[in-house]
mmCIF file of the N, C-alpha and C atoms, coordinates in Angstrom:
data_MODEL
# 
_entry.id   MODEL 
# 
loop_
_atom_site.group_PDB 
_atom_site.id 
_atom_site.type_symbol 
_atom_site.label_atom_id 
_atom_site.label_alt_id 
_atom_site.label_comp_id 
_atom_site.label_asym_id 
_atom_site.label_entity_id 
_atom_site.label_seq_id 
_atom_site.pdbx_PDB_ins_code 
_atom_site.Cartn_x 
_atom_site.Cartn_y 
_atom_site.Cartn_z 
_atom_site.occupancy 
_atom_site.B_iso_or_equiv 
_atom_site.pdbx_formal_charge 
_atom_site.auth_seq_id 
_atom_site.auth_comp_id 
_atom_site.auth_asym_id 
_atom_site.auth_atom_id 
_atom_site.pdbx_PDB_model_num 
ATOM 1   N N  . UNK A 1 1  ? 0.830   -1.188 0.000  1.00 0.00 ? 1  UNK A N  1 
ATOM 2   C CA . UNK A 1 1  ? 0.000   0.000  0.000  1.00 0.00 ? 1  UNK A CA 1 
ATOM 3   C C  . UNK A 1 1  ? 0.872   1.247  0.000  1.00 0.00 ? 1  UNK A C  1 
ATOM 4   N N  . UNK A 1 2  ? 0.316   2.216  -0.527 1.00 0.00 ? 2  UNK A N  1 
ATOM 5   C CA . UNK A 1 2  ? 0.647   3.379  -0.400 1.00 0.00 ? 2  UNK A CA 1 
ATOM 6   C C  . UNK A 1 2  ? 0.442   4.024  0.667  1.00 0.00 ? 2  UNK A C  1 
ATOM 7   N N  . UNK A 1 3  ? 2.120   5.005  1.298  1.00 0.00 ? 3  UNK A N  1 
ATOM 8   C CA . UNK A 1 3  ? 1.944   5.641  2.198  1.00 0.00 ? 3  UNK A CA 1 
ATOM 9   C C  . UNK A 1 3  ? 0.898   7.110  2.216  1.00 0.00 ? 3  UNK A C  1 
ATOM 10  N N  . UNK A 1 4  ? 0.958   7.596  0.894  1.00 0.00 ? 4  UNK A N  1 
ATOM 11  C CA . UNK A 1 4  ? -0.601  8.334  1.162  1.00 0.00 ? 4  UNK A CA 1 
ATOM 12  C C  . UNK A 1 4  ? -2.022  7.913  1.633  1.00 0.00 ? 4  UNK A C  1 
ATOM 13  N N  . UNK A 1 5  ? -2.042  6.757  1.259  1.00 0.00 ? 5  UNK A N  1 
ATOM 14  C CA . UNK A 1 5  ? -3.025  6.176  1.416  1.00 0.00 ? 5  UNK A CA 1 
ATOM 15  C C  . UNK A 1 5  ? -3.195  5.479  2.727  1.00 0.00 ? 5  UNK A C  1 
ATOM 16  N N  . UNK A 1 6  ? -2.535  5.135  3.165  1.00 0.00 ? 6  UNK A N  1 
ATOM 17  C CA . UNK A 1 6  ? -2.202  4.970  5.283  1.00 0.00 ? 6  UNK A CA 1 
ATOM 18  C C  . UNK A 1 6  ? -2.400  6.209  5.747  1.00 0.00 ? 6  UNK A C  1 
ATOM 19  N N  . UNK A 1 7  ? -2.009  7.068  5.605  1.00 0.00 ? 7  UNK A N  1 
ATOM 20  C CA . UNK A 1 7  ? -1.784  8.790  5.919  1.00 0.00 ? 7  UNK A CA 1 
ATOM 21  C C  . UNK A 1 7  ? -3.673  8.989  5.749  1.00 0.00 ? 7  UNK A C  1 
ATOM 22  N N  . UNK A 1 8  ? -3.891  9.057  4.487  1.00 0.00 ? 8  UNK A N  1 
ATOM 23  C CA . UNK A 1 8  ? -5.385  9.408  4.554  1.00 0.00 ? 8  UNK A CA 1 
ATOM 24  C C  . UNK A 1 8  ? -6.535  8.515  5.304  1.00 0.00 ? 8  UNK A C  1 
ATOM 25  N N  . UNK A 1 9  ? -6.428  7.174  5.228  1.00 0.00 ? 9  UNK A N  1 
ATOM 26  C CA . UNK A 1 9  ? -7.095  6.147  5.897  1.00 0.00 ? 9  UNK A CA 1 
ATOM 27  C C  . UNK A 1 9  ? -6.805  6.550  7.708  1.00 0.00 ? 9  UNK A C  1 
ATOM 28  N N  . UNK A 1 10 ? -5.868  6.626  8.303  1.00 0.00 ? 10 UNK A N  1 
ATOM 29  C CA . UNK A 1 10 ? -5.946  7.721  9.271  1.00 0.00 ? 10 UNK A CA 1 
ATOM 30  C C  . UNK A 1 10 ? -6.382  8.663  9.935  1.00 0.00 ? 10 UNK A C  1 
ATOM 31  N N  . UNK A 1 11 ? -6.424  9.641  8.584  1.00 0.00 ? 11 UNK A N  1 
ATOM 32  C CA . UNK A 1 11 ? -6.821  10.636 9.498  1.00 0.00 ? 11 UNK A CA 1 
ATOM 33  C C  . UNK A 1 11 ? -8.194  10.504 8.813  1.00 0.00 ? 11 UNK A C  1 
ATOM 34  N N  . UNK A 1 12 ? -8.743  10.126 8.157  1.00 0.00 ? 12 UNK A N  1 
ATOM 35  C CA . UNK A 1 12 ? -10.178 9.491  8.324  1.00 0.00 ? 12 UNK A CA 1 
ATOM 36  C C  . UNK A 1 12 ? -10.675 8.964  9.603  1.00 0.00 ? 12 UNK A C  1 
ATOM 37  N N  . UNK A 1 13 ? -9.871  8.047  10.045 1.00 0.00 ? 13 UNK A N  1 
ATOM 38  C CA . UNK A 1 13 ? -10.720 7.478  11.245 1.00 0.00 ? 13 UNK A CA 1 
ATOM 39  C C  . UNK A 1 13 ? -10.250 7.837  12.480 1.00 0.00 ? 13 UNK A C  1 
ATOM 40  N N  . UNK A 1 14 ? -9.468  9.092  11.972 1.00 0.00 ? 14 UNK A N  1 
ATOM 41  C CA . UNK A 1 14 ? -9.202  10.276 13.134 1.00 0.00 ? 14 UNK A CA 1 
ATOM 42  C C  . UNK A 1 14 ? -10.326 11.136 13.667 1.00 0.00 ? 14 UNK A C  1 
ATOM 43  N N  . UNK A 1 15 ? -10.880 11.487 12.371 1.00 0.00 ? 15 UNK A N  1 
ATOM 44  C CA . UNK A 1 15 ? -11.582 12.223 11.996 1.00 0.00 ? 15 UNK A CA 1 
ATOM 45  C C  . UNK A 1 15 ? -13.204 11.969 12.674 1.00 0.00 ? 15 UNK A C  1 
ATOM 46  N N  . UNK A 1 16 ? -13.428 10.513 12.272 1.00 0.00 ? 16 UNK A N  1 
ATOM 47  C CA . UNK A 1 16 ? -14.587 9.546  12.922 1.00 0.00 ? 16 UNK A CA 1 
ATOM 48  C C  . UNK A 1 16 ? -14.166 9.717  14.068 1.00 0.00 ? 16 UNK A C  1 
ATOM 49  N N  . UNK A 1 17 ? -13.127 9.306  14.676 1.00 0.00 ? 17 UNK A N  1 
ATOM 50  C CA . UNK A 1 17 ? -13.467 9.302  15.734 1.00 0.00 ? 17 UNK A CA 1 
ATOM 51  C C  . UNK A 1 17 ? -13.544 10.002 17.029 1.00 0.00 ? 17 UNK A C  1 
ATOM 52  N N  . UNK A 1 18 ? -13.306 11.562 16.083 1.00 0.00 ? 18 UNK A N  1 
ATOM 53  C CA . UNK A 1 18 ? -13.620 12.510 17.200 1.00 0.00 ? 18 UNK A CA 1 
ATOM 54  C C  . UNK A 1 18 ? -15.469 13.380 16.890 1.00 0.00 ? 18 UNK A C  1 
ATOM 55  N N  . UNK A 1 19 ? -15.494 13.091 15.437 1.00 0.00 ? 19 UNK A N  1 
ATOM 56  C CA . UNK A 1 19 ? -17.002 13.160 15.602 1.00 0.00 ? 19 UNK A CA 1 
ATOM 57  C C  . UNK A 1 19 ? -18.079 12.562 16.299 1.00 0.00 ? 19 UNK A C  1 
ATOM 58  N N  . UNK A 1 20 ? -17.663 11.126 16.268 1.00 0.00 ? 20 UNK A N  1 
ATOM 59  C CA . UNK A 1 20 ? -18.191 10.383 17.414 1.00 0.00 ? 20 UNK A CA 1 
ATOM 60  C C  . UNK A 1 20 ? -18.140 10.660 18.787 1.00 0.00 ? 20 UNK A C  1 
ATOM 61  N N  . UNK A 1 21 ? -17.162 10.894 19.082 1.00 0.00 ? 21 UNK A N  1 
ATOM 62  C CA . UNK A 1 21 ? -16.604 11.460 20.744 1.00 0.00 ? 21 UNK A CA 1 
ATOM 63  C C  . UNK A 1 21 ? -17.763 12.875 20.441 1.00 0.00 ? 21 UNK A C  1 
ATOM 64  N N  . UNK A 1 22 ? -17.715 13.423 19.818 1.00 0.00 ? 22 UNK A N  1 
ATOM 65  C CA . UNK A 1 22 ? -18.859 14.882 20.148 1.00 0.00 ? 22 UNK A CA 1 
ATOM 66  C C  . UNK A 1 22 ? -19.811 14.494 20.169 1.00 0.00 ? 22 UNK A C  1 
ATOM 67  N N  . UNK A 1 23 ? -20.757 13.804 19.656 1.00 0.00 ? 23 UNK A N  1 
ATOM 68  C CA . UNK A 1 23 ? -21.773 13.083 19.588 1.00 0.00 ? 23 UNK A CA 1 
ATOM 69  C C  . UNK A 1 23 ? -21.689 12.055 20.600 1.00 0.00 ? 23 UNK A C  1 
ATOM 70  N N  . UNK A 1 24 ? -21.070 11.138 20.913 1.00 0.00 ? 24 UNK A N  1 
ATOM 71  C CA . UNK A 1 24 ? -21.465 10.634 22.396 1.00 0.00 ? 24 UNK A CA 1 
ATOM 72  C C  . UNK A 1 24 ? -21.816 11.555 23.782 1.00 0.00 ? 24 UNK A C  1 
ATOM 73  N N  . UNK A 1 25 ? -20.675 12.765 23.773 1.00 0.00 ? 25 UNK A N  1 
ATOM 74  C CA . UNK A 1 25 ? -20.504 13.662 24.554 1.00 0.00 ? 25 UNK A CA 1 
ATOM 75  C C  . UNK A 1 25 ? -21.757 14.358 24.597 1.00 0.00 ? 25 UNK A C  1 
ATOM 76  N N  . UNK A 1 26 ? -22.674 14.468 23.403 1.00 0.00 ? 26 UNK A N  1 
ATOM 77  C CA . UNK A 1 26 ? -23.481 15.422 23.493 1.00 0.00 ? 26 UNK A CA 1 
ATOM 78  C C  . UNK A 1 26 ? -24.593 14.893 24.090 1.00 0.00 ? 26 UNK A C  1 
ATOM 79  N N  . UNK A 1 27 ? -25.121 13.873 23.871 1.00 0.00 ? 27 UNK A N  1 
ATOM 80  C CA . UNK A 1 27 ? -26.531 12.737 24.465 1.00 0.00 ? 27 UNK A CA 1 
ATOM 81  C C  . UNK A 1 27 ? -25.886 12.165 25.431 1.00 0.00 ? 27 UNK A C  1 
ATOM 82  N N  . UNK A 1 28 ? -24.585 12.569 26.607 1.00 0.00 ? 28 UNK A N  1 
ATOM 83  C CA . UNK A 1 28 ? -24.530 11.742 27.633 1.00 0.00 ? 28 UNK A CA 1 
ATOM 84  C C  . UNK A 1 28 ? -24.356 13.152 28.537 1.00 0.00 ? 28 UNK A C  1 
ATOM 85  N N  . UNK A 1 29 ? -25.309 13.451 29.572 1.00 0.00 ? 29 UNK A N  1 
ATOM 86  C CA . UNK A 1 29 ? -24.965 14.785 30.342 1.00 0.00 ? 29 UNK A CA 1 
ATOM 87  C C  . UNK A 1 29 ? -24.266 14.489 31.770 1.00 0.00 ? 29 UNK A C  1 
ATOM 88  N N  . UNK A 1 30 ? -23.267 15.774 31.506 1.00 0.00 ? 30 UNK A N  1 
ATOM 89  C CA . UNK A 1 30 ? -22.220 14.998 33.122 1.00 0.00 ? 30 UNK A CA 1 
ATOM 90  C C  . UNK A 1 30 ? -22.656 14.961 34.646 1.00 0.00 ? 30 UNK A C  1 
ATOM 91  N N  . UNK A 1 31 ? -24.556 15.565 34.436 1.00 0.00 ? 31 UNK A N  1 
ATOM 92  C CA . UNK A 1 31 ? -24.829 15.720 35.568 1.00 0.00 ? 31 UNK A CA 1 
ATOM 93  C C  . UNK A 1 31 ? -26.538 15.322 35.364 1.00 0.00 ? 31 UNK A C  1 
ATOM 94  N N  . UNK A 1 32 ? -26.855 14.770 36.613 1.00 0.00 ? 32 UNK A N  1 
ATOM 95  C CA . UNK A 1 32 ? -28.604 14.596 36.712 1.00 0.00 ? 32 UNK A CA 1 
ATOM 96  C C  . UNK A 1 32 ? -29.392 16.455 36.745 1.00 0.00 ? 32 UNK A C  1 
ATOM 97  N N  . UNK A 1 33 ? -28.502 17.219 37.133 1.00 0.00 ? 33 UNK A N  1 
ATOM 98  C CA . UNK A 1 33 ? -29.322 18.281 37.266 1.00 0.00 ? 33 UNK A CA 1 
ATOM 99  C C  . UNK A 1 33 ? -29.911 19.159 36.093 1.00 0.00 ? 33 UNK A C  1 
ATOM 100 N N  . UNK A 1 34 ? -29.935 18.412 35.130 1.00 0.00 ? 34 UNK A N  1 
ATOM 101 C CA . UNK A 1 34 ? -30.497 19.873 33.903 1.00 0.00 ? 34 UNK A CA 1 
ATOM 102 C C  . UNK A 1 34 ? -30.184 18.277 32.870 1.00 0.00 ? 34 UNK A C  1 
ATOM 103 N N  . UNK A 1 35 ? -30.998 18.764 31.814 1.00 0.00 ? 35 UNK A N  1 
ATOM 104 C CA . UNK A 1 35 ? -31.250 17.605 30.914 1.00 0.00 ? 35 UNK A CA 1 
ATOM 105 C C  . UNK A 1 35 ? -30.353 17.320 29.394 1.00 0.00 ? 35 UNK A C  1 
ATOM 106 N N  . UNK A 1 36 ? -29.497 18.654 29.994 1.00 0.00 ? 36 UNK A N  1 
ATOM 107 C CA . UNK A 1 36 ? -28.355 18.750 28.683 1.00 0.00 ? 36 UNK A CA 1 
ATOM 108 C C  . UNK A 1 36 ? -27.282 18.798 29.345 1.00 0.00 ? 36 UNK A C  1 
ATOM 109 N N  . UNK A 1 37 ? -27.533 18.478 30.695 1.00 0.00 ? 37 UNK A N  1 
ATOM 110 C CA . UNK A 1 37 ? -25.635 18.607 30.948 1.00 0.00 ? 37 UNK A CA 1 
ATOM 111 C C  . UNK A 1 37 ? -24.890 19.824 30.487 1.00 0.00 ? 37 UNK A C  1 
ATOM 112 N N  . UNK A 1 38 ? -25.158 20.793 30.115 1.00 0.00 ? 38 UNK A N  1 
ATOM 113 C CA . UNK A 1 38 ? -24.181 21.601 29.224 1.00 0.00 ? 38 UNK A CA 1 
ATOM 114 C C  . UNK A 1 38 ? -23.537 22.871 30.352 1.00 0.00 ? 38 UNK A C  1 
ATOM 115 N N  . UNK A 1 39 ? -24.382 22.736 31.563 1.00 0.00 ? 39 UNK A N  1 
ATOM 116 C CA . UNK A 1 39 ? -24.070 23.417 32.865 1.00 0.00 ? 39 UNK A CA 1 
ATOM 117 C C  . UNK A 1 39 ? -24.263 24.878 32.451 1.00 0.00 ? 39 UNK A C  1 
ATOM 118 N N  . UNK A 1 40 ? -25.030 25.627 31.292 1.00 0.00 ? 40 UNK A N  1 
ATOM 119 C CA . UNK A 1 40 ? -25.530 26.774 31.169 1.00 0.00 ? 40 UNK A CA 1 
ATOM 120 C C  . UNK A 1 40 ? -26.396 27.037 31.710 1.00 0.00 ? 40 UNK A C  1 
ATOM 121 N N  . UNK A 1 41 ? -27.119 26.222 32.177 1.00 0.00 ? 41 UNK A N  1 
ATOM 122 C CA . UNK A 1 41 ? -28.519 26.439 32.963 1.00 0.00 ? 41 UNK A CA 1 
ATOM 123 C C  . UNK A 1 41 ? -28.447 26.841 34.486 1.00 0.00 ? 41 UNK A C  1 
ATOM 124 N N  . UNK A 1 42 ? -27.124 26.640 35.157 1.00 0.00 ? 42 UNK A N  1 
ATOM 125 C CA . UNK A 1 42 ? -26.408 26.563 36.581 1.00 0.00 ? 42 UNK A CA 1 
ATOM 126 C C  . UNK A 1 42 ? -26.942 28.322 37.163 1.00 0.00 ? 42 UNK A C  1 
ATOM 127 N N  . UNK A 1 43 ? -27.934 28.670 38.123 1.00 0.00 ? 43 UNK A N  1 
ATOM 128 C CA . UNK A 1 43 ? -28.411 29.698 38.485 1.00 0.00 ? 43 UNK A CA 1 
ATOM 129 C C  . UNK A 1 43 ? -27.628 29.462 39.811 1.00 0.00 ? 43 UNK A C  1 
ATOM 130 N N  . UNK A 1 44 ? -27.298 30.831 40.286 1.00 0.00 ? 44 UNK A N  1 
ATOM 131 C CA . UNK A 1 44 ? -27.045 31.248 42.001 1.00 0.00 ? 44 UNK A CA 1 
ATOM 132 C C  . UNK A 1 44 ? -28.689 31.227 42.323 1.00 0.00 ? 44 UNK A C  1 
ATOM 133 N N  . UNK A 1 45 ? -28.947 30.827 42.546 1.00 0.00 ? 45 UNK A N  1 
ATOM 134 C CA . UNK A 1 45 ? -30.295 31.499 43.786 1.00 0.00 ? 45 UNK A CA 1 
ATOM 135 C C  . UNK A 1 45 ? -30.265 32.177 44.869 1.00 0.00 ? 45 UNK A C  1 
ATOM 136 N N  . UNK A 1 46 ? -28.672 31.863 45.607 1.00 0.00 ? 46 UNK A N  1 
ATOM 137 C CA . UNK A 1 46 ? -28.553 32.504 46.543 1.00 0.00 ? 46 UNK A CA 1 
ATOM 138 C C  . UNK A 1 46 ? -28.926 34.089 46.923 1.00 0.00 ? 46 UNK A C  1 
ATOM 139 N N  . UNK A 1 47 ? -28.615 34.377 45.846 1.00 0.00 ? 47 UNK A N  1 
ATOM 140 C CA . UNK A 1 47 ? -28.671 36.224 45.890 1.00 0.00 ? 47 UNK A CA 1 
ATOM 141 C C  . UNK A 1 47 ? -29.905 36.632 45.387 1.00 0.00 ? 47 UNK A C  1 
ATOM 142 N N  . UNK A 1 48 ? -31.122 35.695 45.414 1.00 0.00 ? 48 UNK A N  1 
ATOM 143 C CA . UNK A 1 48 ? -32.731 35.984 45.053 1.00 0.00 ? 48 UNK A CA 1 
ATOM 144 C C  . UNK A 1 48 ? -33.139 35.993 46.354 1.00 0.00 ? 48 UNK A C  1 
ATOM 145 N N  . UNK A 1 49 ? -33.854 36.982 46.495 1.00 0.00 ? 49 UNK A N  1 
ATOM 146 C CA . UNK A 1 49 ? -34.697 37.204 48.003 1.00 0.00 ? 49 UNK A CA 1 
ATOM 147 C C  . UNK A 1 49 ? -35.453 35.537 48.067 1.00 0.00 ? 49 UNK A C  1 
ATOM 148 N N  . UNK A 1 50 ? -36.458 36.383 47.148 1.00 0.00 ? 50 UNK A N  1 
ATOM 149 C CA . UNK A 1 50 ? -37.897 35.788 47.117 1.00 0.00 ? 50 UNK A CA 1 
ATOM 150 C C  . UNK A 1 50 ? -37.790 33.953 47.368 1.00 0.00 ? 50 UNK A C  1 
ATOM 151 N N  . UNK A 1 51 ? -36.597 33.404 47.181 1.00 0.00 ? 51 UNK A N  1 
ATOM 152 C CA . UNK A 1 51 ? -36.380 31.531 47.035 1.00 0.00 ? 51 UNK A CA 1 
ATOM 153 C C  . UNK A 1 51 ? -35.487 31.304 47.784 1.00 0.00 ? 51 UNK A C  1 
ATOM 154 N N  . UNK A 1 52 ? -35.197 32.107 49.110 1.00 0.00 ? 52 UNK A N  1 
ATOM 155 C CA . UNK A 1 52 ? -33.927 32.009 49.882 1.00 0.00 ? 52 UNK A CA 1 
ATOM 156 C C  . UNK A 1 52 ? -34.897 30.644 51.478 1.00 0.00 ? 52 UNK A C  1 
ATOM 157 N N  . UNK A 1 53 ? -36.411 30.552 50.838 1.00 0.00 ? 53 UNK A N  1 
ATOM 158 C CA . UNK A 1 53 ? -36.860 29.927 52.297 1.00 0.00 ? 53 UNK A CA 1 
ATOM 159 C C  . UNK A 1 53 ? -36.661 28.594 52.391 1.00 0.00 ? 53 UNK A C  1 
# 
């Protein structure tokens, strides 16, 4: 075989396999608290009067 062709077959399934890794990453959330995991949703409450009871 050709070494271009090792070289490209490579980074092909380089390639797979970090698309995959984003896509696993994305439908697995690192936490039960919010349903995307993406931890944007993370509020202080502390500093709200009104939900301090």
């Amino acid at each position: 075989m050709d070494i271009q062709f090792i070289l490209m077959i490579a980074i092909f399934a380089l390639a797979l396999a970090y698309i995959g890794r984003l896509i696993y990453r994305n439908f697995n959330p690192k936490s039960n608290s919010c349903s995307t995991g993406c931890g944007k949703c993370a509020a202080n409450f502390d500093q709200i009067p009104d939900l301090k009871k």
